[in-house]
N, C-alpha and C positions, 0 to 999 in steps of 0.2 A: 748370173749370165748377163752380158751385155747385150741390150738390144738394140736393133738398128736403127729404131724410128720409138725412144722412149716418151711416152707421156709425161707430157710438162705441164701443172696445172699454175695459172698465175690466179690468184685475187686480186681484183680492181675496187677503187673504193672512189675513180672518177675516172669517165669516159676517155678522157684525153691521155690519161695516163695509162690504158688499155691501150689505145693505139699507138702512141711510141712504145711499150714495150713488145708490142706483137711485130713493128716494124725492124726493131732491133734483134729479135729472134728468126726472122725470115734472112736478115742479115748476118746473124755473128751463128744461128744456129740452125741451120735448115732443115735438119735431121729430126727434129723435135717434133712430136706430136701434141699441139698443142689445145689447152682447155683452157677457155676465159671462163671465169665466175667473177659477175660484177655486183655489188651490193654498191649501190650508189648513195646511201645514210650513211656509210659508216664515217666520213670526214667529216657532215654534217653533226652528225650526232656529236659527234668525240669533239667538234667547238660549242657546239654549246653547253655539253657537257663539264668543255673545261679543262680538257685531255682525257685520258682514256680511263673509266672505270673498271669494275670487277663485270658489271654487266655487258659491257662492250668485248675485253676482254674474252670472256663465254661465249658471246655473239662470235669471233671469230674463231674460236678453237670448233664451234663444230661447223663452220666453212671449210676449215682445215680438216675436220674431220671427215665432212662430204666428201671433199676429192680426192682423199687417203682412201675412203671404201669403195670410190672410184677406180683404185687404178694407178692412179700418178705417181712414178715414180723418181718425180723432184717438186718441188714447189718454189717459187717466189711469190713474195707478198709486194703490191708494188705499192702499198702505202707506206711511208715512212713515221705516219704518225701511228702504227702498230704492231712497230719493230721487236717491243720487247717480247710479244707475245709467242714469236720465233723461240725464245727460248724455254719456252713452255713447251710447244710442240715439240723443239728437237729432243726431251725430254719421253714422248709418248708416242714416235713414230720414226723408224730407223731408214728412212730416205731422207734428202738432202733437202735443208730446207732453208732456204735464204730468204736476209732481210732485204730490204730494198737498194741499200745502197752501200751495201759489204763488202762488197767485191770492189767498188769503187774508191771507198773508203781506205782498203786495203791499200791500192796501189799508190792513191794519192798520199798516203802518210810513209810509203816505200820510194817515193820521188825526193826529190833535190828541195821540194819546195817547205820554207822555213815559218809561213804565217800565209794563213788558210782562210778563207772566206767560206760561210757557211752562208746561204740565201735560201729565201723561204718566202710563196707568200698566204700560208697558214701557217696559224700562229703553234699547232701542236706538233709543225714537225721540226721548228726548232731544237726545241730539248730531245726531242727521239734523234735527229742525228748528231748533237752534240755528243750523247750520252753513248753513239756507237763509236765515233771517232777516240773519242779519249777514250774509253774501253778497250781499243787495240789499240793503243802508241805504248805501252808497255811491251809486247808484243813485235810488234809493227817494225818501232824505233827506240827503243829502249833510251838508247846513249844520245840521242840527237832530239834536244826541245823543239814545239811545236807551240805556235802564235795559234788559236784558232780564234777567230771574232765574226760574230752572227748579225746578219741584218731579216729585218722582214719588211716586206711592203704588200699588204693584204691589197689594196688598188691593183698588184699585176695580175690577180687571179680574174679581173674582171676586164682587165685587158684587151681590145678587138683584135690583134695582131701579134706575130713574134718582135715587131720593132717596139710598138708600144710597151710591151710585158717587157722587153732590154732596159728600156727609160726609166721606167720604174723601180725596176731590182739595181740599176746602176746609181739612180737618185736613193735610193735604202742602202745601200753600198757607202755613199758617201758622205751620208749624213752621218754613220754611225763610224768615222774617219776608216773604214777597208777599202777602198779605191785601189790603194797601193800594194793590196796583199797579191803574197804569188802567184795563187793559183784560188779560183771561184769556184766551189762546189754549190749544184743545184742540190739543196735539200728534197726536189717531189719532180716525178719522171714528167710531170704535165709542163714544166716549163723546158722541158727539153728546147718542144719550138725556136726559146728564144735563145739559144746555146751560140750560137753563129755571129747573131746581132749584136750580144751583149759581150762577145771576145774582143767585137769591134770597136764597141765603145770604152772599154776598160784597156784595152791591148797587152791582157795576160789569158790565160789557157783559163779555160772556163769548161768544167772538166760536169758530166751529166753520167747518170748511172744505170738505164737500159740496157747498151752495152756490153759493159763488167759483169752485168750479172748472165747476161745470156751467156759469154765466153766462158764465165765460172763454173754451171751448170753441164755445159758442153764438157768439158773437161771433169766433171766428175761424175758422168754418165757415159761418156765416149772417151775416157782413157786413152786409147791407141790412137785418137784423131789429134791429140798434141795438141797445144795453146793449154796446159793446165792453169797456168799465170795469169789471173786477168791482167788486162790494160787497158786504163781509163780512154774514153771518149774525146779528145784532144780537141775542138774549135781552131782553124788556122787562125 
């Protein structure tokens, strides 16, 4: 049975990243009844950690587990440094249950664009979104190669502004020579802010994944409301 107003439950694993995606959901999904759960260690943890263990790992499946015996009849995780553990869950609970930047992912590797900018500025969600990208281009774009190359600049997470955190991920952009690439995915929904700024200073589509995932969600809980498709976040 479809519901009119289904519960949506996100995990947050930093404050900033709670609030663009709840703003993104009042926008792309307003039907949704939403449930923030914030664990604000779990990015902490997972760097000094090193990336994600088996105990971290645990640590989130029974978050995931809370808001399953909650009620919630989709989830998003809006970390991307613990993407994989998505697939563990979708595994042990038969609602919908998205990584952080899937949906995005998806569209962007279904676009025109030929060499891909991944940015990041923690260092564990490099490898989690490289690791999701190339996992769907089989998939995705079978017949048509795909350039992806990664910067990180841990200086934008400490950032006062959306211009400042642009400066940075554009200086990590070019040191590591992607300046030129097609299209710039934000690897973590906290830098959204700077999505605007840094289109500006790069002048290609600088594509962020809040969005995508709300519209994906929508679409697989409200079938008859249309937009099944996601479509990335676009920067003029």
């Amino acid at each position: 049975m479809i519901e009119a107003h289904p519960l949506v439950a996100m995990i947050h694993a930093v404050p900033t990243g709670a609030r663009v995606a709840q703003e993104a959901f009042a926008r792309e999904f307003p039907q949704a009844t939403v449930w923030n759960v914030l664990d604000d260690r779990l990015l902490d943890d997972a760097r000094d950690a090193g990336g994600l263990t088996d105990v971290l790992r645990r640590r989130m499946l029974r978050l995931i587990g809370h808001v399953m015996d909650g009620g919630a009849r989709g989830l998003l995780l809006t970390c991307s440094s613990y993407g994989d553990v998505v697939d563990t869950a979708r595994t042990l609970w038969g609602v919908p249950v998205l990584k952080s930047d899937e949906a995005l992912f998806q569209a962007a590797l279904a676009g025109p664009f030929e060499r891909i900018a991944v940015v990041a500025s923690t260092r564990p969600a490099v490898p989690a979104a490289v690791a999701q990208l190339e996992a769907l281009v089989p998939a995705v774009r079978p017949d048509r190669p795909v350039d992806i190359v990664t910067a990180l600049s841990e200086a934008a997470a400490a950032a006062g502004t959306p211009e400042a955190t642009a400066r940075h991920l554009a200086d990590a952009l070019a040191t590591v020579g992607a300046a030129d690439a097609d299209a710039v995915l934000l690897a973590q929904y906290s830098l959204a802010p700077a999505r605007d700024a840094l289109a500006e200073l790069l002048d290609v589509p600088v594509l962020d994944g809040a969005g995508a995932a709300a519209r994906a969600l929508r679409g697989l809980l409200l079938p008859d409301a249309g937009q099944t498709v996601p479509a990335p976040a676009v920067a003029p």
